[in-house]
C-alpha positions, 0 to 999 in steps of 0.5 A, a space after each residue: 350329823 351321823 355315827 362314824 364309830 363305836 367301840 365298847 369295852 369292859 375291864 376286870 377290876 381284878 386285873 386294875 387291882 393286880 397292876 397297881 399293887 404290881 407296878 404301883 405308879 408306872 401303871 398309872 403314869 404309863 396310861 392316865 394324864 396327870 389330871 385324871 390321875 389327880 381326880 382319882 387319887 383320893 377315890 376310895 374306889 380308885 381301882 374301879 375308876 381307872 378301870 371305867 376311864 380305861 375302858 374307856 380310853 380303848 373304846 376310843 381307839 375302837 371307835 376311831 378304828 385304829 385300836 393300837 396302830 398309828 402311833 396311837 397312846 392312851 395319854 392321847 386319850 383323856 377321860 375327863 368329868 364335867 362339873 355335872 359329872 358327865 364324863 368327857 373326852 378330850 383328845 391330843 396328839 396323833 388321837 387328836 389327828 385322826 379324829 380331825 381326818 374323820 371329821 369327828 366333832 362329838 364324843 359321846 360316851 358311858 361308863 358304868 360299874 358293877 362288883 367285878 367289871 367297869 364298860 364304857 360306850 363311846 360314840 363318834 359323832 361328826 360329819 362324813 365326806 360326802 362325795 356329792 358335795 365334792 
């Protein structure tokens, strides 16, 4: 197994705060699935989890190494929690494709929060061509 990408971002909880009290819904409708919008709805802390699972989205597409091309969309991007509270990514459409070309096979990933900020960590795991193989 070796690291094939990385990618970190932090999110200001100010700005979380402005879209949903600007655009209410579409804000969430526009980049969280139904089920992570459903695990948050009754978080008295919901700016601040939208904001970690954000970060988190885009340090996928860094991860992957494609940020916003390829037809890439943060609904291909889910954020989702283990029983144990572990979060978890889970990857659909053209996300999904391209993780396969990279042969990614582990997400690993951490999001943390502070007052003013939420960062994620996410690392791509998996099994690189090896041309000796070919």
């Amino acid at each position: 197994m070796e690291i094939i990408g990385h990618g970190v971002d932090i999110i200001e909880l100010v700005s979380i705060n402005r879209l949903l009290e600007r655009s209410g819904e579409r804000f969430a409708l526009r980049c969280f699935t139904s089920q992570e919008r459903a695990a948050c709805k009754n978080n008295v802390n919901r700016a601040q989890y939208l904001a970690g699972r954000l970060a988190a989205k885009e340090a996928v597409l860094k991860a992957l190494g494609t940020g916003w091309s390829q037809n890439t969309s943060l609904l291909d991007i889910e954020v989702l929690r283990l029983a144990s509270g572990q979060p978890t990514i889970q990857l659909h459409s053209r996300c999904k494709e391209i993780a396969s070309e990279l042969r990614i096979s582990t997400w690993l990933i951490s999001i943390s929060h502070s007052t003013n900020y939420s960062v994620a960590s996410v690392i791509a795991v998996g099994h690189k061509d090896n041309p000796l193989n070919h």
